[in-house]
mmCIF file of the N, C-alpha and C atoms, coordinates in Angstrom:
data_MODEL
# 
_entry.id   MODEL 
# 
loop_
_atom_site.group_PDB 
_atom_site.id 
_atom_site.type_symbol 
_atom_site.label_atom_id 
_atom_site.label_alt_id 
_atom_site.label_comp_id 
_atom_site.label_asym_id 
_atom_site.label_entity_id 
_atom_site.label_seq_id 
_atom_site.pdbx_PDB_ins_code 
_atom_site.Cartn_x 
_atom_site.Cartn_y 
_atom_site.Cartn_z 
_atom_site.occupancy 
_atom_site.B_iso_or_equiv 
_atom_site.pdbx_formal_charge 
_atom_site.auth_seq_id 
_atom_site.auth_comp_id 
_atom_site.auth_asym_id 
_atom_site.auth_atom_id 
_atom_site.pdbx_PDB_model_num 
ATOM 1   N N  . UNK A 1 1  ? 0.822   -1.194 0.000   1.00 0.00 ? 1  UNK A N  1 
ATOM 2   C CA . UNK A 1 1  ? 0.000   0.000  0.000   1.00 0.00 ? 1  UNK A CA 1 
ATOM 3   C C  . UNK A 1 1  ? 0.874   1.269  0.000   1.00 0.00 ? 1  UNK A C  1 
ATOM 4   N N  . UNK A 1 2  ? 1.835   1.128  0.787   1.00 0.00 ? 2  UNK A N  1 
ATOM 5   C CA . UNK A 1 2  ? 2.285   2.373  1.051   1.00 0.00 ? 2  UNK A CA 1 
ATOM 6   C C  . UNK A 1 2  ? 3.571   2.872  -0.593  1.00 0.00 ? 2  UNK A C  1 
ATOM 7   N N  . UNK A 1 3  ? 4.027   1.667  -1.243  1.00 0.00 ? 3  UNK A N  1 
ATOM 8   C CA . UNK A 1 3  ? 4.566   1.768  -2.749  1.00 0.00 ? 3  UNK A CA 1 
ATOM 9   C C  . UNK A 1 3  ? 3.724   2.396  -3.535  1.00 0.00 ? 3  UNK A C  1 
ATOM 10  N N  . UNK A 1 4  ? 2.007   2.403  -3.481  1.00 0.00 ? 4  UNK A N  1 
ATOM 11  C CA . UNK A 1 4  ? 1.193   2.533  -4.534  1.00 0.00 ? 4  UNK A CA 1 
ATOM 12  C C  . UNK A 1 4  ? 0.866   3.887  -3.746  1.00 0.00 ? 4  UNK A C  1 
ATOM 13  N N  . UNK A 1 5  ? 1.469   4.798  -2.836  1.00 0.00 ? 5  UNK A N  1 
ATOM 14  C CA . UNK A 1 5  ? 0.931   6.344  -2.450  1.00 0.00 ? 5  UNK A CA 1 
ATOM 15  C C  . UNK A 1 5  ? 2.561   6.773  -2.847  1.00 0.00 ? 5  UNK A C  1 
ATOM 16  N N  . UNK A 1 6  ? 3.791   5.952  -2.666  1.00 0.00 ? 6  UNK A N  1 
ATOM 17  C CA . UNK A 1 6  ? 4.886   6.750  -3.000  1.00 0.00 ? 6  UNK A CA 1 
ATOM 18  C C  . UNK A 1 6  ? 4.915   6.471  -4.820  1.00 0.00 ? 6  UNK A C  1 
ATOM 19  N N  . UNK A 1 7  ? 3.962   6.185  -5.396  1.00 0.00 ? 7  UNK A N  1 
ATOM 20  C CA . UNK A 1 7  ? 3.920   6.081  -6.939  1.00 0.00 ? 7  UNK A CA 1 
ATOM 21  C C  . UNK A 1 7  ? 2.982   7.065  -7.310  1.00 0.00 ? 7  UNK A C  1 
ATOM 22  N N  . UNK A 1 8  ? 2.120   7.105  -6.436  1.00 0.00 ? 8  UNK A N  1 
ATOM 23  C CA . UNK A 1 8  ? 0.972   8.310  -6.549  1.00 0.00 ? 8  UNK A CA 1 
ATOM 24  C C  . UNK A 1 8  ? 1.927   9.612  -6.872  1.00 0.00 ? 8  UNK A C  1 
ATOM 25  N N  . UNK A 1 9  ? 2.041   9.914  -5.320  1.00 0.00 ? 9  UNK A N  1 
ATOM 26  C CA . UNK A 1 9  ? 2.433   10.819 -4.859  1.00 0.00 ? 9  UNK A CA 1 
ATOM 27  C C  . UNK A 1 9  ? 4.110   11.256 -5.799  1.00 0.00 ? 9  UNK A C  1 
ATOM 28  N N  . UNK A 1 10 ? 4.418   10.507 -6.626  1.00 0.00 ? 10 UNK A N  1 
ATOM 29  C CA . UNK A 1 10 ? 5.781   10.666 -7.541  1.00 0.00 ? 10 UNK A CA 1 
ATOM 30  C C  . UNK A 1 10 ? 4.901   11.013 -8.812  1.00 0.00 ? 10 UNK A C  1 
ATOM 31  N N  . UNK A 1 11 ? 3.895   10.953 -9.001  1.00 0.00 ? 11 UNK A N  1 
ATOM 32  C CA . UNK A 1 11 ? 2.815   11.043 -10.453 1.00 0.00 ? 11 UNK A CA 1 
ATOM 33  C C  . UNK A 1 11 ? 2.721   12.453 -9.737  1.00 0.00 ? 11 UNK A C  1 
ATOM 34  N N  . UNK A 1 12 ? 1.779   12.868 -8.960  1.00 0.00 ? 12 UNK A N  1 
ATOM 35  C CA . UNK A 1 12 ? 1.263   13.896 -8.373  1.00 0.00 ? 12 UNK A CA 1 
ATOM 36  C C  . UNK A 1 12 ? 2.026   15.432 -8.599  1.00 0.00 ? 12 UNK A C  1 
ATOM 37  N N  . UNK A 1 13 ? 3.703   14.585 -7.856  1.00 0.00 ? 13 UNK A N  1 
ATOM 38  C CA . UNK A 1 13 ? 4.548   15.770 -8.107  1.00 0.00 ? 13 UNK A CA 1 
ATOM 39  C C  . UNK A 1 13 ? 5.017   16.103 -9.769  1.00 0.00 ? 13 UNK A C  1 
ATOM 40  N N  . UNK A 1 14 ? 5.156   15.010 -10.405 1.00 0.00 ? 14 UNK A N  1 
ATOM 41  C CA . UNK A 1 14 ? 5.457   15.299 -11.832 1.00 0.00 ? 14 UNK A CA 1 
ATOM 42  C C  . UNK A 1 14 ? 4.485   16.071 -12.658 1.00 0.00 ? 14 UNK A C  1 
ATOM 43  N N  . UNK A 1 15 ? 2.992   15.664 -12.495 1.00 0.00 ? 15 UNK A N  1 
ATOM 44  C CA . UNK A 1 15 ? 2.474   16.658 -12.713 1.00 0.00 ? 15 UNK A CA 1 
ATOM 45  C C  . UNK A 1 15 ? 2.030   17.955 -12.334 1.00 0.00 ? 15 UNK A C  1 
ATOM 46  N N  . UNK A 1 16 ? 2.049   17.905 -11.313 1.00 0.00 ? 16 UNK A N  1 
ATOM 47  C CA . UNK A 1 16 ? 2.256   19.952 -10.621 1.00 0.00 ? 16 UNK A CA 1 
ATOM 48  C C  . UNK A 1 16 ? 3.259   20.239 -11.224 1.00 0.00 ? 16 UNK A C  1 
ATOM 49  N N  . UNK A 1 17 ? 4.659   19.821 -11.389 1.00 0.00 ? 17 UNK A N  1 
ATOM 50  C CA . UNK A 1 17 ? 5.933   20.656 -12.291 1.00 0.00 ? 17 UNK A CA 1 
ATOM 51  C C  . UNK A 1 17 ? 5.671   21.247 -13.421 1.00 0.00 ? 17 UNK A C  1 
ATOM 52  N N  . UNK A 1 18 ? 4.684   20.268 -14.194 1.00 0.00 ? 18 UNK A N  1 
ATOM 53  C CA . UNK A 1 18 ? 4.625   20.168 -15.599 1.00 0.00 ? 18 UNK A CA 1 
ATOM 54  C C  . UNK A 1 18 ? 3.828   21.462 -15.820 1.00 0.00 ? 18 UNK A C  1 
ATOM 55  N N  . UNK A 1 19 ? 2.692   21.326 -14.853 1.00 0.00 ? 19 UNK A N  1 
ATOM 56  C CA . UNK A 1 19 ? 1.443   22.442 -15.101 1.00 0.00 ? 19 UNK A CA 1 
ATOM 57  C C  . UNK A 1 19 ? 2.265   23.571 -14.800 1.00 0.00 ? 19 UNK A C  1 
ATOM 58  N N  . UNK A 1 20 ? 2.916   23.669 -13.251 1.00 0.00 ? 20 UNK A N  1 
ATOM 59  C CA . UNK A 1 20 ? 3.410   24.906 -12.969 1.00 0.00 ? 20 UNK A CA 1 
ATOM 60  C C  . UNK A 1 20 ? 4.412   25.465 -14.286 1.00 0.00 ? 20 UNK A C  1 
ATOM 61  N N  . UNK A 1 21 ? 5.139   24.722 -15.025 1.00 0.00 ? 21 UNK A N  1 
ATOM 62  C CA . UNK A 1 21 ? 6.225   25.355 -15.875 1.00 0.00 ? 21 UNK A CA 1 
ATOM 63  C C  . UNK A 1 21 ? 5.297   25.933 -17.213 1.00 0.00 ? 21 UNK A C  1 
ATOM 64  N N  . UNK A 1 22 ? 4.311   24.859 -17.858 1.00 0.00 ? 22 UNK A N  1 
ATOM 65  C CA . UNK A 1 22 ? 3.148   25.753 -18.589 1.00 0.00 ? 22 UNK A CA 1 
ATOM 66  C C  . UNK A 1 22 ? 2.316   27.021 -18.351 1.00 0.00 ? 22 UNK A C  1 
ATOM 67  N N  . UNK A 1 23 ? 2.248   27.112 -16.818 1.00 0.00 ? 23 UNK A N  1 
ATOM 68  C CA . UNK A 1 23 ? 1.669   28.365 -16.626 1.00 0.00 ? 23 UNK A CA 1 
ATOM 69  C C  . UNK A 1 23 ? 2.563   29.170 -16.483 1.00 0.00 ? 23 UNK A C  1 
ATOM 70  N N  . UNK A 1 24 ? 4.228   29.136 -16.679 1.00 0.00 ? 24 UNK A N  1 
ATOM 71  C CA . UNK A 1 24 ? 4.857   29.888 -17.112 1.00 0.00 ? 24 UNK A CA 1 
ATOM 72  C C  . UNK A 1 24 ? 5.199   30.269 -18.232 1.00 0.00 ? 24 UNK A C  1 
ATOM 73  N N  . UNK A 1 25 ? 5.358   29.475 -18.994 1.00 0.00 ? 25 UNK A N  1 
ATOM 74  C CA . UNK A 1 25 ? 5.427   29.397 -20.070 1.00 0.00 ? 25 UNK A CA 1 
ATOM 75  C C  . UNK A 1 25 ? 4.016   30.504 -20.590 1.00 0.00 ? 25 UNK A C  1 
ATOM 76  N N  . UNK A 1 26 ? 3.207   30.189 -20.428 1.00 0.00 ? 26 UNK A N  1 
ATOM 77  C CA . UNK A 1 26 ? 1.973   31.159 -20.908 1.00 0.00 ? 26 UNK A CA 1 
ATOM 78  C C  . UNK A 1 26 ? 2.158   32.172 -20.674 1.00 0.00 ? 26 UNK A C  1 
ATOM 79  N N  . UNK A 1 27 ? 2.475   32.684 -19.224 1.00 0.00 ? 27 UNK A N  1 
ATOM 80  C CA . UNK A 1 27 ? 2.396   34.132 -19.007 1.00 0.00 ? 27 UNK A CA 1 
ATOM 81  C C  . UNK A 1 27 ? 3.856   34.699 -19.455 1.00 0.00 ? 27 UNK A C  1 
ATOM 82  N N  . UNK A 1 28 ? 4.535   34.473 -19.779 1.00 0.00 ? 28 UNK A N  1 
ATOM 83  C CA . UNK A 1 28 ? 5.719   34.769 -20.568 1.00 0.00 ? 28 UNK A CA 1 
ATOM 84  C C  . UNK A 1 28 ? 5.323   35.225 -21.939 1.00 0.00 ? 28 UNK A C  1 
ATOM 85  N N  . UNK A 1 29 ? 4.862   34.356 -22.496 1.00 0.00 ? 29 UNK A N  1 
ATOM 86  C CA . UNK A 1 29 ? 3.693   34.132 -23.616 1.00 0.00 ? 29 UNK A CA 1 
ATOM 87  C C  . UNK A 1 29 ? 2.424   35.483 -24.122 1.00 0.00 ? 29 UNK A C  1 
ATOM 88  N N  . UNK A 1 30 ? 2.466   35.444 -22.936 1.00 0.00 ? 30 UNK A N  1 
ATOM 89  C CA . UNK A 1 30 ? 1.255   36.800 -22.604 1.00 0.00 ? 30 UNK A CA 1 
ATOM 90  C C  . UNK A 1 30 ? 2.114   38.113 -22.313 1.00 0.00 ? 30 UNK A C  1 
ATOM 91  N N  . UNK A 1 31 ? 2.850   38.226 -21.949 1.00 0.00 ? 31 UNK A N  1 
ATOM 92  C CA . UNK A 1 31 ? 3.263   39.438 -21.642 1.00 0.00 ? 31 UNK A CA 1 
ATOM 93  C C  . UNK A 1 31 ? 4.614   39.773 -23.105 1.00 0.00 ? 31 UNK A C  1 
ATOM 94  N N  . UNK A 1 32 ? 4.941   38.832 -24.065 1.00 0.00 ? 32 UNK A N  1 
ATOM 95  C CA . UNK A 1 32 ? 5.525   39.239 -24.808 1.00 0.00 ? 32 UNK A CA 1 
ATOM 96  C C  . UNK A 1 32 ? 4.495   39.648 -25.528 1.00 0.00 ? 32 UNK A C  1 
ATOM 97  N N  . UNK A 1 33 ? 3.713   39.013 -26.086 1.00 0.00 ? 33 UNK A N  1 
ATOM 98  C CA . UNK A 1 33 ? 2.244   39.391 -26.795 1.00 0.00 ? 33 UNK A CA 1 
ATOM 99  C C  . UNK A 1 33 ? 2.225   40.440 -27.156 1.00 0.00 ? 33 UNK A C  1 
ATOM 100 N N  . UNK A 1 34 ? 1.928   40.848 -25.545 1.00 0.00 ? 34 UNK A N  1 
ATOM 101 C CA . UNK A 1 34 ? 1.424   42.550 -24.818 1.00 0.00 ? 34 UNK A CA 1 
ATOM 102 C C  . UNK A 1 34 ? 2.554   43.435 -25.235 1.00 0.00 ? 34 UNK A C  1 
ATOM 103 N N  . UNK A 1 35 ? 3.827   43.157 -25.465 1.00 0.00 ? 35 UNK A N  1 
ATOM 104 C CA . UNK A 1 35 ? 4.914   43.789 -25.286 1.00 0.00 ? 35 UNK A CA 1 
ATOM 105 C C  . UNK A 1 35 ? 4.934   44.100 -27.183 1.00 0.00 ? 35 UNK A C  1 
ATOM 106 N N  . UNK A 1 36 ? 4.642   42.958 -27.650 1.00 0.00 ? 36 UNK A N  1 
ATOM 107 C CA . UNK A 1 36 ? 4.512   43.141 -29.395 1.00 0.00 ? 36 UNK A CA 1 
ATOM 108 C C  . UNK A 1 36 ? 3.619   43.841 -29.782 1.00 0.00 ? 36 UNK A C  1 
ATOM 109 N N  . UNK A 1 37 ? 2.548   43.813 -29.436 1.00 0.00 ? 37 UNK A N  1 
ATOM 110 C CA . UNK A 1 37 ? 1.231   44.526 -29.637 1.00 0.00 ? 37 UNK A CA 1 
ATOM 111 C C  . UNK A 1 37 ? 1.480   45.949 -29.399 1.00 0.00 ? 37 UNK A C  1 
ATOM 112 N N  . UNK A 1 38 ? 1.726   46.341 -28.340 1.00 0.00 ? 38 UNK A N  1 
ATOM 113 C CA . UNK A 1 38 ? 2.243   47.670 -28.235 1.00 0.00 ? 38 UNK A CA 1 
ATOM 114 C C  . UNK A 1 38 ? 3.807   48.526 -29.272 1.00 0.00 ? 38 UNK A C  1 
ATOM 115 N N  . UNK A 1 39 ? 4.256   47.198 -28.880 1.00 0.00 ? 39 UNK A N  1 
ATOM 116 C CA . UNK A 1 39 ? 5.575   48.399 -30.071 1.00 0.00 ? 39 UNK A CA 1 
ATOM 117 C C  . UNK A 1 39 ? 4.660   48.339 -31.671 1.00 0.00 ? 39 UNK A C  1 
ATOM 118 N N  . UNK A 1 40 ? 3.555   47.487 -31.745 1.00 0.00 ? 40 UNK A N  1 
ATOM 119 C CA . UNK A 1 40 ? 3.338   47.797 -33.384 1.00 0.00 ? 40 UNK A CA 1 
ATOM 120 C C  . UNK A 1 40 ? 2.195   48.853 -33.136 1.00 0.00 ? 40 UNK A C  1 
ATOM 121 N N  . UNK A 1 41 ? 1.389   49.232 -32.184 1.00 0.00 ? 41 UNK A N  1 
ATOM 122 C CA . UNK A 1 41 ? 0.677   50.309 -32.325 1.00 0.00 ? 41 UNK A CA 1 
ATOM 123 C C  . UNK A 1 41 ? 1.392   51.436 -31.802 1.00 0.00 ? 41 UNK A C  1 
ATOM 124 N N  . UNK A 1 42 ? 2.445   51.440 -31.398 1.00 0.00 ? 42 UNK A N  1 
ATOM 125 C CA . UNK A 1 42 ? 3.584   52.643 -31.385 1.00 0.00 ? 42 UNK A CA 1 
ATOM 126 C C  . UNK A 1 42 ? 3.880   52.988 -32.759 1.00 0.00 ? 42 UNK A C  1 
ATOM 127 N N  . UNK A 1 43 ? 4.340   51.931 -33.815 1.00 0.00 ? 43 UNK A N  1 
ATOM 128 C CA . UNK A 1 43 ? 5.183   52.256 -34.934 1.00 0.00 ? 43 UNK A CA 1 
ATOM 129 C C  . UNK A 1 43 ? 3.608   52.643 -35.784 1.00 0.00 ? 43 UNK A C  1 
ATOM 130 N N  . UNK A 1 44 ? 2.564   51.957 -35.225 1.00 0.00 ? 44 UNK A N  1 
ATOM 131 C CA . UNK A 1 44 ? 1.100   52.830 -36.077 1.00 0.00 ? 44 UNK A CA 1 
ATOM 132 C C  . UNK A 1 44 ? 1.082   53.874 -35.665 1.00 0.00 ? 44 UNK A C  1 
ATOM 133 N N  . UNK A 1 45 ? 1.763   54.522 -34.765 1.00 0.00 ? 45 UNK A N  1 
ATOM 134 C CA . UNK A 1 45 ? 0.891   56.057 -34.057 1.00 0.00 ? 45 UNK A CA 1 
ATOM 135 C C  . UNK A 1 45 ? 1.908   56.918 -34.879 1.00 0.00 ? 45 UNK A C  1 
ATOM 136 N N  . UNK A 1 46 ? 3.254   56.627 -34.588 1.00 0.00 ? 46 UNK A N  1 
ATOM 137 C CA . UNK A 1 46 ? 4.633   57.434 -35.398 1.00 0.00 ? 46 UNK A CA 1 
ATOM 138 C C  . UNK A 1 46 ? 4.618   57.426 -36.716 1.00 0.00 ? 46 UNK A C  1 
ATOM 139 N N  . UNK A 1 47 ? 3.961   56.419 -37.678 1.00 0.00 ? 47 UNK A N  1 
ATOM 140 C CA . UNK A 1 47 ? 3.838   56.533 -38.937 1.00 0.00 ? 47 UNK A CA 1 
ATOM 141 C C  . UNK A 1 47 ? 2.430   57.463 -39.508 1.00 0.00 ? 47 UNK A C  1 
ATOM 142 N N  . UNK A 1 48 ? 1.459   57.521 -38.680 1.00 0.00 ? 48 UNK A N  1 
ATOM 143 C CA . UNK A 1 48 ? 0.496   58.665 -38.724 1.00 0.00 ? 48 UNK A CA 1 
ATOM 144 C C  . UNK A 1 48 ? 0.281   59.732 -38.026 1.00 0.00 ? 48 UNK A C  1 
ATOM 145 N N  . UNK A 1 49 ? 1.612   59.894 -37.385 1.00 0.00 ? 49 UNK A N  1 
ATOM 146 C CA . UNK A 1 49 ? 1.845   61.367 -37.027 1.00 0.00 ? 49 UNK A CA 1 
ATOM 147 C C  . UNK A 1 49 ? 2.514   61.672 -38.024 1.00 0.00 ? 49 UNK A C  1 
ATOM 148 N N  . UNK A 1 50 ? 3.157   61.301 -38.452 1.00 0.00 ? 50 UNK A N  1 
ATOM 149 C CA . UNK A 1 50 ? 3.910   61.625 -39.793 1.00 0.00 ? 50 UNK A CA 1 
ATOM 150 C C  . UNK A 1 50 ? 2.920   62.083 -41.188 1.00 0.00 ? 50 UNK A C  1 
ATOM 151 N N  . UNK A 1 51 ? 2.004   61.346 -40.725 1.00 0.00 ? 51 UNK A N  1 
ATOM 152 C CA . UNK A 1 51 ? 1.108   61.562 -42.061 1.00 0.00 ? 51 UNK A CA 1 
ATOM 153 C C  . UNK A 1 51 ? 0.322   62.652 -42.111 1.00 0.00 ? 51 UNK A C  1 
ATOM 154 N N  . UNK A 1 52 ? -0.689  62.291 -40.938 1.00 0.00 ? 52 UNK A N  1 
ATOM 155 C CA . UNK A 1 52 ? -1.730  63.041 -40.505 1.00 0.00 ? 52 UNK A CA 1 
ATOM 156 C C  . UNK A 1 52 ? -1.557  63.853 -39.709 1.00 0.00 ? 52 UNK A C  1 
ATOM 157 N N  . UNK A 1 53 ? -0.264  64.274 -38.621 1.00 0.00 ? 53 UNK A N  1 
ATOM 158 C CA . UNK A 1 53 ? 0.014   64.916 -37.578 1.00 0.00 ? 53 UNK A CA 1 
ATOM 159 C C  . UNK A 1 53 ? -0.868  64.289 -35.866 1.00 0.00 ? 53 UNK A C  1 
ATOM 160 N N  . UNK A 1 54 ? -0.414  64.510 -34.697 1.00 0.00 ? 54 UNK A N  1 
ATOM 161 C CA . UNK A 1 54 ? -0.537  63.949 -33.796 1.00 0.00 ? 54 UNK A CA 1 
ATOM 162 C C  . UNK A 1 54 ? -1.934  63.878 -33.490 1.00 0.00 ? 54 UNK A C  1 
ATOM 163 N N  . UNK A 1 55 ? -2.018  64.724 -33.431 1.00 0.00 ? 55 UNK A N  1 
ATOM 164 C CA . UNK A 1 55 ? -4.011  64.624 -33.051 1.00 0.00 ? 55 UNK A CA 1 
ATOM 165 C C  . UNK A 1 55 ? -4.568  63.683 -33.614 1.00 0.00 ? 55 UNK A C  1 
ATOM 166 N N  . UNK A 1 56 ? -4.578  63.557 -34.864 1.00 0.00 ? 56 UNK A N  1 
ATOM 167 C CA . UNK A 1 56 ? -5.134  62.795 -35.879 1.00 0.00 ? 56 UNK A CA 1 
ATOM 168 C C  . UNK A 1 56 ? -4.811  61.071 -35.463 1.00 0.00 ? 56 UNK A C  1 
ATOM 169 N N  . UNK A 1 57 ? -3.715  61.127 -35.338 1.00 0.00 ? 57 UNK A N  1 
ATOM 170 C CA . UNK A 1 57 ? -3.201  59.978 -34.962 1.00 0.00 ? 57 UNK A CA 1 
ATOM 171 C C  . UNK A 1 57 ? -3.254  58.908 -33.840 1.00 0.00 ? 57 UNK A C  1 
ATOM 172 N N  . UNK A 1 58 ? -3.512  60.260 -32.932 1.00 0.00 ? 58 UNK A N  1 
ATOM 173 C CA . UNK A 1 58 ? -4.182  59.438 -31.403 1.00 0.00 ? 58 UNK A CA 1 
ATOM 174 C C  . UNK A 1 58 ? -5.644  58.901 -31.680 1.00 0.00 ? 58 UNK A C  1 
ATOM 175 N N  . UNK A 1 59 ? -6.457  59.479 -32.486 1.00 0.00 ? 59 UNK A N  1 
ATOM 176 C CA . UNK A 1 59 ? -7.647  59.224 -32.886 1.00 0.00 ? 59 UNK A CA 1 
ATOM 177 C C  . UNK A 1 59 ? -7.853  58.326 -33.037 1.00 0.00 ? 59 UNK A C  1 
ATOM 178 N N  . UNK A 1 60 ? -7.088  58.033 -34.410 1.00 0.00 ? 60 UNK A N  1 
ATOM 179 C CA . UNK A 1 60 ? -7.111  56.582 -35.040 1.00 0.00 ? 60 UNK A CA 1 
ATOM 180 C C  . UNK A 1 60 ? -6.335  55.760 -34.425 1.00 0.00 ? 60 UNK A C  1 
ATOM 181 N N  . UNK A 1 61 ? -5.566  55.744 -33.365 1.00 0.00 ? 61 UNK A N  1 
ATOM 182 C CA . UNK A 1 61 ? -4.826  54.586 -32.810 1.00 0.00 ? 61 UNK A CA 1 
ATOM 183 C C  . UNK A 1 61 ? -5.865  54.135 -31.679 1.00 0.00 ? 61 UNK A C  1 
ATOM 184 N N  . UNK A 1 62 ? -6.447  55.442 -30.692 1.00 0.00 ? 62 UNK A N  1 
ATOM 185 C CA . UNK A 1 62 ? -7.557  55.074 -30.245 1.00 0.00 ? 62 UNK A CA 1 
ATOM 186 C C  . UNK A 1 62 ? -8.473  54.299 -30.344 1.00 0.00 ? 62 UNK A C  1 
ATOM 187 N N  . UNK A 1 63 ? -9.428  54.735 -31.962 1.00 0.00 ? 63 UNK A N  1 
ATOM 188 C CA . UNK A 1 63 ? -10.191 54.048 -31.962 1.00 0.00 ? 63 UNK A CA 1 
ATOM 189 C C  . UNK A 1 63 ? -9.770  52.249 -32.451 1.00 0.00 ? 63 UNK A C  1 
ATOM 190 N N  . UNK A 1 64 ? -8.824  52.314 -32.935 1.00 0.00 ? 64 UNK A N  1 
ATOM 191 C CA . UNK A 1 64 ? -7.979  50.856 -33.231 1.00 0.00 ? 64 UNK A CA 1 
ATOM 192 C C  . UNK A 1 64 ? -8.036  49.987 -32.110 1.00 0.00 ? 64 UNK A C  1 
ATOM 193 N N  . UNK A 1 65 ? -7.462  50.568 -31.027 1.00 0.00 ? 65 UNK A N  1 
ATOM 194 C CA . UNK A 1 65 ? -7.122  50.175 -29.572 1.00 0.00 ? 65 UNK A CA 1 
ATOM 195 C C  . UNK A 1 65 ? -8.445  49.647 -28.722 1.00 0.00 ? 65 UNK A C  1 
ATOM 196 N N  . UNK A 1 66 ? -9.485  50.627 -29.386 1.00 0.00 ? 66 UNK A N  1 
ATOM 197 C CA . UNK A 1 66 ? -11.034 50.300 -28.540 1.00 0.00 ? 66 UNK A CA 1 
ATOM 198 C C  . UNK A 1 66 ? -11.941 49.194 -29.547 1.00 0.00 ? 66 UNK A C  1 
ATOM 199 N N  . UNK A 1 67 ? -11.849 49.454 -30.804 1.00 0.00 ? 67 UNK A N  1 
ATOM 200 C CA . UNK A 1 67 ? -12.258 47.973 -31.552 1.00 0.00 ? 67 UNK A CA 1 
ATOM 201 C C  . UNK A 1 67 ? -11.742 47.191 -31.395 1.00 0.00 ? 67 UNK A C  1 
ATOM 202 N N  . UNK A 1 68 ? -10.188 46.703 -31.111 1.00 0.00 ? 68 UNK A N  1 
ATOM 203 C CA . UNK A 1 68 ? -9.635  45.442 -30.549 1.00 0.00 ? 68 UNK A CA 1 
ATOM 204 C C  . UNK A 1 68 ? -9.717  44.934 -29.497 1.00 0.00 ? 68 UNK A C  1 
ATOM 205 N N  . UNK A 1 69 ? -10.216 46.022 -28.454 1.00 0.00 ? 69 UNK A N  1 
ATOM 206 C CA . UNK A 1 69 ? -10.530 45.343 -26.777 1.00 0.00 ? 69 UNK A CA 1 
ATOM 207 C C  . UNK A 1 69 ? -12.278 45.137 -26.977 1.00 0.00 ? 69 UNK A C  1 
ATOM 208 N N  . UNK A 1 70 ? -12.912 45.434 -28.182 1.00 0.00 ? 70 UNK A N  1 
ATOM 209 C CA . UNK A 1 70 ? -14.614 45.068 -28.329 1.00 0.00 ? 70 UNK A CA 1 
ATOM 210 C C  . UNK A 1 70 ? -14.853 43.886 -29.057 1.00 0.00 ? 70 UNK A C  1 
ATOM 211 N N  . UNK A 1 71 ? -13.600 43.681 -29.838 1.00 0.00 ? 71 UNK A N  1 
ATOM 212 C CA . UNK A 1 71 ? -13.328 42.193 -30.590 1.00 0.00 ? 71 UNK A CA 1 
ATOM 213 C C  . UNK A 1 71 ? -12.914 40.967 -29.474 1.00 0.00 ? 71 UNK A C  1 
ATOM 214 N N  . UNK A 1 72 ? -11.886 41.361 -28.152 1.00 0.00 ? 72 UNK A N  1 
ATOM 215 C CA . UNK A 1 72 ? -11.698 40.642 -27.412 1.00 0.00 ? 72 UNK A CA 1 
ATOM 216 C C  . UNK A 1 72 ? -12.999 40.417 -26.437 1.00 0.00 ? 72 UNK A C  1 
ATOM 217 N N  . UNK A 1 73 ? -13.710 41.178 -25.752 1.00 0.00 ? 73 UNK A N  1 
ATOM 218 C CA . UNK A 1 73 ? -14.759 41.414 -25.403 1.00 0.00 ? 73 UNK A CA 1 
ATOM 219 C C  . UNK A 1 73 ? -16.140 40.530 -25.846 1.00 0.00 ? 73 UNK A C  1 
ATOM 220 N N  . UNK A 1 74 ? -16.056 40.655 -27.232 1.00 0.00 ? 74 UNK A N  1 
ATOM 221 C CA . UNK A 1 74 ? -17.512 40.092 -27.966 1.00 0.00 ? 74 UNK A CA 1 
ATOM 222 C C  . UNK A 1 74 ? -16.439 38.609 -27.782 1.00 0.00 ? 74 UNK A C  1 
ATOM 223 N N  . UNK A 1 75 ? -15.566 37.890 -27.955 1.00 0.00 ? 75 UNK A N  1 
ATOM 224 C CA . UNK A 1 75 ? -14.736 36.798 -27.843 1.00 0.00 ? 75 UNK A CA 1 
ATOM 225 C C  . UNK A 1 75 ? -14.908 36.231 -26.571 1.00 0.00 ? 75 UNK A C  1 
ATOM 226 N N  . UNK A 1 76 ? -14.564 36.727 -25.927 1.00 0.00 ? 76 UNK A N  1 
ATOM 227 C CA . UNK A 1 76 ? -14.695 35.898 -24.536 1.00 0.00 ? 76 UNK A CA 1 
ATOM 228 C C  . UNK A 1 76 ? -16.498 35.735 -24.307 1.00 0.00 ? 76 UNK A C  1 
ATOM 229 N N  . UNK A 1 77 ? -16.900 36.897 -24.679 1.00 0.00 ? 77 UNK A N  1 
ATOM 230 C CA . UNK A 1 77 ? -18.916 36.631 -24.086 1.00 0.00 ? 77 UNK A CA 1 
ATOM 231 C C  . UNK A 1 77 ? -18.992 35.389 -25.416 1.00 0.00 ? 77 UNK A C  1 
ATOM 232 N N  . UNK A 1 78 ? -18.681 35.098 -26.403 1.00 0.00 ? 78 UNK A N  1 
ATOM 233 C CA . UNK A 1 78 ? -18.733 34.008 -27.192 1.00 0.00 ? 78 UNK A CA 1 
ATOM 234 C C  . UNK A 1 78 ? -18.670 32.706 -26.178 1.00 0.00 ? 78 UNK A C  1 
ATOM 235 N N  . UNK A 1 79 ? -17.416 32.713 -25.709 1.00 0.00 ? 79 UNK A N  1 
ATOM 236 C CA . UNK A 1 79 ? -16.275 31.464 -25.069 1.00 0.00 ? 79 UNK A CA 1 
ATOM 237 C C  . UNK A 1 79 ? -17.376 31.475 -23.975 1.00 0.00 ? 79 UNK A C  1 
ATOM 238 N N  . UNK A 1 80 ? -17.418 32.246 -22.748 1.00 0.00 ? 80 UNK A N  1 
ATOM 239 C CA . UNK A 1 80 ? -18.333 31.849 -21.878 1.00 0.00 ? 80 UNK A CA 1 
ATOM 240 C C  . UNK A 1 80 ? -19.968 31.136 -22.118 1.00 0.00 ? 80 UNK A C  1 
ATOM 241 N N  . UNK A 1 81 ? -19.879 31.423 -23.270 1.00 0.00 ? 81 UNK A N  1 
ATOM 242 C CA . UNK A 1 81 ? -21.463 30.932 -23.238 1.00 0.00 ? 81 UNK A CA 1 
ATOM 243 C C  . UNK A 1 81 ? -22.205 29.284 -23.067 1.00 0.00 ? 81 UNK A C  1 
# 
């Protein structure tokens, strides 16, 4: 009995490692994302200040920025349903 809890309990720990290193792996994952996403709506805001001048540019990066968090938004109320 007590072989078949130190076999458990050797399963048990192998998988908590596994999960714990995937949920690193993800949020690593997630925060480069975040980190990409932003330098390309940086290089969108600097290439239409250039165009359009700054005002103009916050506008449209704005509204970019608020249709992509209404796309994530309508996505997840999808997923939960």
């Amino acid at each position: 009995m007590t072989d078949l809890l130190e076999a458990e309990g050797r399963a048990l720990k192998h998988s908590a490692v596994r999960t714990a290193v995937a949920m690193a792996c993800v949020a690593v994952t997630g925060v480069l994302a975040l980190v990409g996403i932003g330098f390309c709506l940086w290089a969108g805001y600097q290439y239409l200040a250039l165009v359009s001048g700054p005002i103009a540019a916050s506008l449209i990066c704005g509204l970019v920025i608020i249709a992509v968090a209404g796309g994530f938004a309508w996505l997840t109320s999808r997923l939960l349903r």
